[in-house]
C-alpha positions in Angstrom: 106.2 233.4 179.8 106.1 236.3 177.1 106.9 235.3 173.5 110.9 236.4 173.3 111.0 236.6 177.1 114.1 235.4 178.8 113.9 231.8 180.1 113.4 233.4 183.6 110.3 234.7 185.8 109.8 238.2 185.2 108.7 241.0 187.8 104.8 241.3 186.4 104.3 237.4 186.5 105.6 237.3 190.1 103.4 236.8 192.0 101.3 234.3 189.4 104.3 232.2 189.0 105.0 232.3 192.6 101.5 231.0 193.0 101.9 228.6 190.0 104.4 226.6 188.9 107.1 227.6 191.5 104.8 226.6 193.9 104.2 223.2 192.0 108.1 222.6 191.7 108.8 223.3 195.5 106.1 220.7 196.4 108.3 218.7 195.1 111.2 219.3 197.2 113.8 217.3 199.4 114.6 218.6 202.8 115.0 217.6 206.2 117.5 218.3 209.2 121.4 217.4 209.3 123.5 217.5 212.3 126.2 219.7 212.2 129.4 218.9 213.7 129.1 220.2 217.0 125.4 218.7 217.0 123.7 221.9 215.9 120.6 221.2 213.1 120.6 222.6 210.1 118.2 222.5 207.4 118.7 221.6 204.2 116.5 221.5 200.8 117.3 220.0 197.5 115.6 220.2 194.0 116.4 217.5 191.7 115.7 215.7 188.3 117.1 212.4 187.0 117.6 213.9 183.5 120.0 216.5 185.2 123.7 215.6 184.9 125.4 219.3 187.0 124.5 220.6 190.2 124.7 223.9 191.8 124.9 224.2 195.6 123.6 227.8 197.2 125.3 229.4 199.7 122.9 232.2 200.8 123.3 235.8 203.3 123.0 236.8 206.4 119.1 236.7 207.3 118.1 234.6 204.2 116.4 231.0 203.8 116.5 228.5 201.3 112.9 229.7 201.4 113.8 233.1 200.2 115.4 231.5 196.9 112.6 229.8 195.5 112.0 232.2 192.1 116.1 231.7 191.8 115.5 227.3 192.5 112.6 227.2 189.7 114.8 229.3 186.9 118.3 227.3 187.9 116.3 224.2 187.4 114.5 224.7 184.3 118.2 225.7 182.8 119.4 222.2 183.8 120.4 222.3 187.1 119.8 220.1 190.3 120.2 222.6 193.3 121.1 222.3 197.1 120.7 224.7 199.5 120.7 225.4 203.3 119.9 227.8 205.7 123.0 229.3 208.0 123.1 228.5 211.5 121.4 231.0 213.9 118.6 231.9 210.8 116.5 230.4 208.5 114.5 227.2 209.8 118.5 226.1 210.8 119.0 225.9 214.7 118.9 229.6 216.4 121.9 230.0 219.0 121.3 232.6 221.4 118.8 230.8 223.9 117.8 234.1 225.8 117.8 236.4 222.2 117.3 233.7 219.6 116.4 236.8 217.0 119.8 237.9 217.2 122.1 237.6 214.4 125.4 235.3 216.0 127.8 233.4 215.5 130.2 231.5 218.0 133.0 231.3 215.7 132.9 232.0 211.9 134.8 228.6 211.3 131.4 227.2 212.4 129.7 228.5 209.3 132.6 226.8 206.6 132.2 223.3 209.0 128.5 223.4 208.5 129.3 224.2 204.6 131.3 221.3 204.2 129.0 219.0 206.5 126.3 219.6 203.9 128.5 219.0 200.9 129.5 215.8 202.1 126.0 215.2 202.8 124.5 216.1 199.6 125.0 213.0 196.8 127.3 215.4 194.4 129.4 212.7 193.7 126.6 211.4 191.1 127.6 214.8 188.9 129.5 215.3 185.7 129.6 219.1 186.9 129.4 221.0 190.4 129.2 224.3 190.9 128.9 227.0 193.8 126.7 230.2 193.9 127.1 232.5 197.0 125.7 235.9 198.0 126.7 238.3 200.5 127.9 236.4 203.8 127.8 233.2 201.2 130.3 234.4 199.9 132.5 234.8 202.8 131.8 231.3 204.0 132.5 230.0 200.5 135.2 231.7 199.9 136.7 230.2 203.4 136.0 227.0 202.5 137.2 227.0 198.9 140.7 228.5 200.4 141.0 225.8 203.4 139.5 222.5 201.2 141.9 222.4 198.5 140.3 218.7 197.9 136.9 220.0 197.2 134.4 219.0 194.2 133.6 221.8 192.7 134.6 223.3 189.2 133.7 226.6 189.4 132.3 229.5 191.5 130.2 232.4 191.3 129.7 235.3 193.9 127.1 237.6 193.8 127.5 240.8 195.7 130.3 238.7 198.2 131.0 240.4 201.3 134.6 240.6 201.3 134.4 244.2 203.4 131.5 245.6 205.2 130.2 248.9 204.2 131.3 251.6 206.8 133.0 254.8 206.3 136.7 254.8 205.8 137.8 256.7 208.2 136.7 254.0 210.6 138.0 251.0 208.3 141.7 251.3 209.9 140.0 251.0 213.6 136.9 248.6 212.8 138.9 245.1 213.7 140.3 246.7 217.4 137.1 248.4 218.2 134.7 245.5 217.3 137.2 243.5 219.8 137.1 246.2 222.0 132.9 246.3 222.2 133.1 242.7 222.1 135.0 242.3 224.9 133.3 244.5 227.6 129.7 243.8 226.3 127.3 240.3 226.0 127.9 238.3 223.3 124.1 238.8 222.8 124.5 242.7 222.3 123.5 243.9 219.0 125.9 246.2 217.2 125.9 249.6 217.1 122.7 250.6 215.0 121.5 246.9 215.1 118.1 246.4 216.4 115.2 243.9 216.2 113.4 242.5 213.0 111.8 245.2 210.9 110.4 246.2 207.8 111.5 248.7 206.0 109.3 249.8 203.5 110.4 249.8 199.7 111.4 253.1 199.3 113.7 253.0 202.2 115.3 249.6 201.5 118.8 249.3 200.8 118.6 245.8 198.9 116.6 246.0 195.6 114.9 248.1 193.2 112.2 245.4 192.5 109.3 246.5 194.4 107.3 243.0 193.6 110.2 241.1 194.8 110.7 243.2 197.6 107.2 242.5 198.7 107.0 239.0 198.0 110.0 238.2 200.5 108.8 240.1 203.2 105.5 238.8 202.6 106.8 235.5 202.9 108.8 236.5 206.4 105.2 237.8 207.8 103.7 234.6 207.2 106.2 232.5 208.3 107.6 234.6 210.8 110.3 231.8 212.4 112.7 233.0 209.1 112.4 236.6 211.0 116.5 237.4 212.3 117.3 240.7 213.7 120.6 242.9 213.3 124.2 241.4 214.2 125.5 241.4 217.4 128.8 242.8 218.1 130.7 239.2 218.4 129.4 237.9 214.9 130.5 241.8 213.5 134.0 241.0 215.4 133.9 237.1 213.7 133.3 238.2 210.7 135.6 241.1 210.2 138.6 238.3 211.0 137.0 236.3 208.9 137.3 239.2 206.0 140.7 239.7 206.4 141.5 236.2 206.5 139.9 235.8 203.1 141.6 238.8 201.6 145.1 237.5 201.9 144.3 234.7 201.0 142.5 234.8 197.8 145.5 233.0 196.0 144.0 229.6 197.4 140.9 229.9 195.1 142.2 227.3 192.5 139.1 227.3 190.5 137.5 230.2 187.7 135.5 232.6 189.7 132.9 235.4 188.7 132.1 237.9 191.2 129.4 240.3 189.7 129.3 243.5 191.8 126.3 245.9 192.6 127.0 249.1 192.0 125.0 250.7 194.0 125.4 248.8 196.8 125.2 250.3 200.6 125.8 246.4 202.3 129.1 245.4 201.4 132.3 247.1 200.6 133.1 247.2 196.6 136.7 248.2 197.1 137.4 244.8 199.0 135.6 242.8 196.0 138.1 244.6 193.8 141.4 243.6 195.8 139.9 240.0 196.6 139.4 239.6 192.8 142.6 241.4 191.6 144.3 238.5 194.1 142.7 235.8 193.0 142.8 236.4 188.9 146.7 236.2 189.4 146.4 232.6 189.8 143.3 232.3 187.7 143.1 233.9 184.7 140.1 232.1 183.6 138.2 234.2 186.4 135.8 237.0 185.7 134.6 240.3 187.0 130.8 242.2 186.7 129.7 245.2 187.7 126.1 246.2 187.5 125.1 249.6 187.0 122.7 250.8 189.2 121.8 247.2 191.4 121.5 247.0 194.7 122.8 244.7 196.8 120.8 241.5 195.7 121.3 241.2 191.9 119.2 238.2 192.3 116.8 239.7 193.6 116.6 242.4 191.2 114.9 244.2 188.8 114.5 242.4 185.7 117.3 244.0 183.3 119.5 243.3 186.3 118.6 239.8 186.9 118.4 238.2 183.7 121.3 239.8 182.9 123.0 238.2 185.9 121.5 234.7 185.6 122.4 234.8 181.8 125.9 235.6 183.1 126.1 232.9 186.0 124.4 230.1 183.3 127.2 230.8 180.8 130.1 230.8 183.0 129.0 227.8 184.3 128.4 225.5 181.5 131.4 227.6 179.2 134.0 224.7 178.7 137.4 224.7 180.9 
């Protein structure tokens, strides 16, 4: 680390650290397979210290693994933090669910993703915790948000979505029509068709992407997804678009249930997710929390975390403080 560095891994020790001592802490890992409700595995991974007294659990996007978070683990950690993660159903080293297309990004019913959320929660020892958090991106957020809303009885004190798909990016002329013509493709295609646009795996290269500015983290993930190409998902299909569009507006009107301080931090320059909806959820769900808080980061794309460094410390420094603030 560089004398008056932030605490966190910096973009021109990537790769070293990567190499290094993030390596060396995810050695050191917990992980295994649970079984879902409906029998469905699901892999988990935990990171944990007997000196630590909170815990954050990770709620990652569409595509991602556990895996994919390890630079974010290591800095979480070394702030004081035991972590627990997971990888989605259908992705990740979690059970795929398409037999014939197991590439294909699905979902039987969105309620399957906030079952499996809760599954692990119960399954992770968070009871052992003076404080518990929640950090979610993209689709994580969704799920989260689902199951904060619908598990009024849950443990946690406090969440934080990064980048929360709340509304999918498409062009508004096409936002009044998007529930009844997902339903519409839906229901006179395979539930393994891909959406409009959707296609197989691929890379595309940095100057194309959509997701970060950071070339060196850029690279490192999908250098990790080359190696270990079972992580590799391909587009959505048109049922988990159509899932997760009711999903959406279910957690839009109900945003009021969120009992607990949120911070959503928003990416301005994001092409993903709709930043409109992120406005409205949060606007909704500050009227019954006050204590709840709203970012926006100039020039980000769509995974702060992921980020260049400006961006991301700024972020973690953000998430870190709201967490461990006092009530």
């Amino acid at each position: 680390m560089h004398p008056n560095s932030p605490p966190y891994i910096q973009e021109d020790e990537l790769f070293q650290a990567m190499q290094g001592p993030v390596a060396e802490l995810w050695e050191q890992r917990n992980e295994g397979l649970v079984s879902a409700t409906d029998g469905k595995k699901l892999f988990w991974v935990s990171l944990t210290s007997p000196s630590h007294t909170r815990a954050i659990v990770v709620v990652n996007g569409r595509i991602e693994s556990a895996w994919k978070y390890q630079e974010l683990f290591y800095d979480l950690f070394h702030q004081g933090f035991d972590i627990y993660s997971f990888d989605h159903r259908g992705q990740g080293l979690s059970e795929r669910l398409l037999d014939s297309h197991p590439d294909r990004g699905y979902v039987g019913h969105f309620n399957d993703y906030i079952l499996d959320l809760a599954s692990l929660i119960s399954f992770f020892p968070l009871g052992k915790y003076q404080q518990r958090f929640l950090l979610a991106h993209s689709m994580g957020c969704t799920i989260t948000a689902r199951y904060l809303q619908t598990t009024p009885n849950h443990p946690f004190d406090r969440v934080a979505f990064c980048s929360p798909m709340f509304g999918i990016n498409i062009p508004a002329h096409l936002k009044p029509i998007s529930g009844p013509y997902s339903w519409l493709l839906r229901t006179f295609n395979p539930i393994e068709t891909y959406a409009p646009g959707q296609t197989d795996y691929c890379v595309k290269p940095f100057e194309d992407n959509p997701l970060t500015r950071s070339q060196n983290r850029y690279q490192w993930f999908r250098e990790l997804y080359d190696k270990m190409n079972q992580l590799q998902l391909g587009g959505s299909t048109i049922h988990w678009v159509w899932q997760s569009l009711s999903a959406i507006r279910t957690c839009l009107r109900q945003a009021r249930k969120i009992h607990i301080p949120a911070l959503l931090l928003q990416a301005e320059k994001d092409e993903i997710v709709d930043n409109q909806a992120q406005i409205t959820f949060f606007r909704r769900q500050k009227k019954h929390c006050p204590d709840s808080e709203f970012n926006v980061f100039e020039g980000s794309r769509h995974e702060i975390l992921f980020e260049q460094d400006a961006t991301r410390n700024q972020a973690l420094d953000m998430i870190i403080h709201f967490f461990t603030q006092k009530a």
